[in-house]
C-alpha positions as CSV (number, residue, x, y, z in Angstrom):
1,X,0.0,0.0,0.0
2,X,1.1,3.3,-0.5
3,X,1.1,5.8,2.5
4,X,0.5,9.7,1.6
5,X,1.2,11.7,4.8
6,X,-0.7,14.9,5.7
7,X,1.3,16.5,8.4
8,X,-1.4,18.5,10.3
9,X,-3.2,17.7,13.8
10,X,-6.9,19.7,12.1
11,X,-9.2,17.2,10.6
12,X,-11.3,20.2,9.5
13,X,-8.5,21.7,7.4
14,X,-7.3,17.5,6.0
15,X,-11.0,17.3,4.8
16,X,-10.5,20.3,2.9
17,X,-7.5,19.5,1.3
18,X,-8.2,15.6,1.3
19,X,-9.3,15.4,-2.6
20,X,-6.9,17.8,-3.7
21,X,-4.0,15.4,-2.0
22,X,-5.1,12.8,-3.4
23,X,-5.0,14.2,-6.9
24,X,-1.9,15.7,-6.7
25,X,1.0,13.6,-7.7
26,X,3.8,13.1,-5.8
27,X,7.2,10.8,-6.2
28,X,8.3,8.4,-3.8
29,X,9.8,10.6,-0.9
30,X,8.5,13.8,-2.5
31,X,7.0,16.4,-0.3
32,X,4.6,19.4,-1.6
33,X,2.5,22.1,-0.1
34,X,-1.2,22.2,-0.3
35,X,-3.0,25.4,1.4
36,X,-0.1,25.6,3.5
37,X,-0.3,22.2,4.9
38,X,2.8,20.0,3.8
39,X,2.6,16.4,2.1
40,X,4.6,13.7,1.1
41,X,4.5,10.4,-0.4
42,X,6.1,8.2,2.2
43,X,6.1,5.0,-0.1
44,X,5.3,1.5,0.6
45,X,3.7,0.4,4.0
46,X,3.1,-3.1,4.5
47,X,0.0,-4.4,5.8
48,X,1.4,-5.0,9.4
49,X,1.9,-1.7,9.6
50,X,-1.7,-0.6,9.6
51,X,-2.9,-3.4,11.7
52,X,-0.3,-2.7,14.5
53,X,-1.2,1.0,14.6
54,X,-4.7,0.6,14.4
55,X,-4.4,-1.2,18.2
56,X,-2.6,2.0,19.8
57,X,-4.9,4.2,22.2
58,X,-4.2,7.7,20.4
59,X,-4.8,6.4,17.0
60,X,-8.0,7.1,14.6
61,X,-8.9,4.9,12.2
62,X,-11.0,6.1,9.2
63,X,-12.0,4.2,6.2
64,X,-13.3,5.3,2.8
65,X,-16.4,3.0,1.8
66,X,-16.3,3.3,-1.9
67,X,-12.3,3.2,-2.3
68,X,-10.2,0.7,-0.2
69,X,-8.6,3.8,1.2
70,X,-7.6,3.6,5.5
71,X,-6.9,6.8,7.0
72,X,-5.0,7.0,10.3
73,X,-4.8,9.9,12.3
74,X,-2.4,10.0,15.2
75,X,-0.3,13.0,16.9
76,X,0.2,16.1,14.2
77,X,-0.2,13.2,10.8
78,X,-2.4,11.9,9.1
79,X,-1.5,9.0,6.8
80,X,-3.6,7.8,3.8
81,X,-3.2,4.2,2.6
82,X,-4.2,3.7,-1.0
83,X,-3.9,-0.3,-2.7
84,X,-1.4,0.0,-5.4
85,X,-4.3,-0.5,-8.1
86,X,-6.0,2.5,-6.7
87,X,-3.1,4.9,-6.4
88,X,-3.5,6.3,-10.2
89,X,-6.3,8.8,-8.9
90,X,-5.3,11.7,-10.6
């Protein structure tokens, strides 16, 4: 899975900007600015990755229903995980 990371602690400011990330396209270990917020593309997380964070206390999980897209929101990131056959959203 790829991991897109969103490096701000305001959901209502991420849902703002959270189409517009994930249309923007981004190399492996490239960071951009969107609306002042930075972003980079962390590259490939492996599935344990998600499950073991999703156990921790101070972590929020979200889930897209249409896409297989898992959101995780924890301390001042959040990280989007999109299946390598859904990453071509532009």
């Amino acid at each position: 899975m790829k991991c897109i990371a969103v490096y701000t602690n305001d959901f209502e400011l991420f849902s703002d900007i959270y189409e517009e990330v994930l249309r923007t396209p981004l190399a492996e270990n490239e960071e951009k600015e969107i609306e002042g917020v930075t972003v980079s593309e962390s590259g490939d997380v492996p599935e344990h990755y998600i499950d073991r964070m999703r156990t921790k206390p101070d972590v929020v999980v979200m889930k897209v229903k249409d896409k297989d897209i898992t959101i995780l929101q924890h301390g001042e990131v959040f990280e989007i995980f999109i299946p390598e056959n859904e990453f071509v959203i532009h």
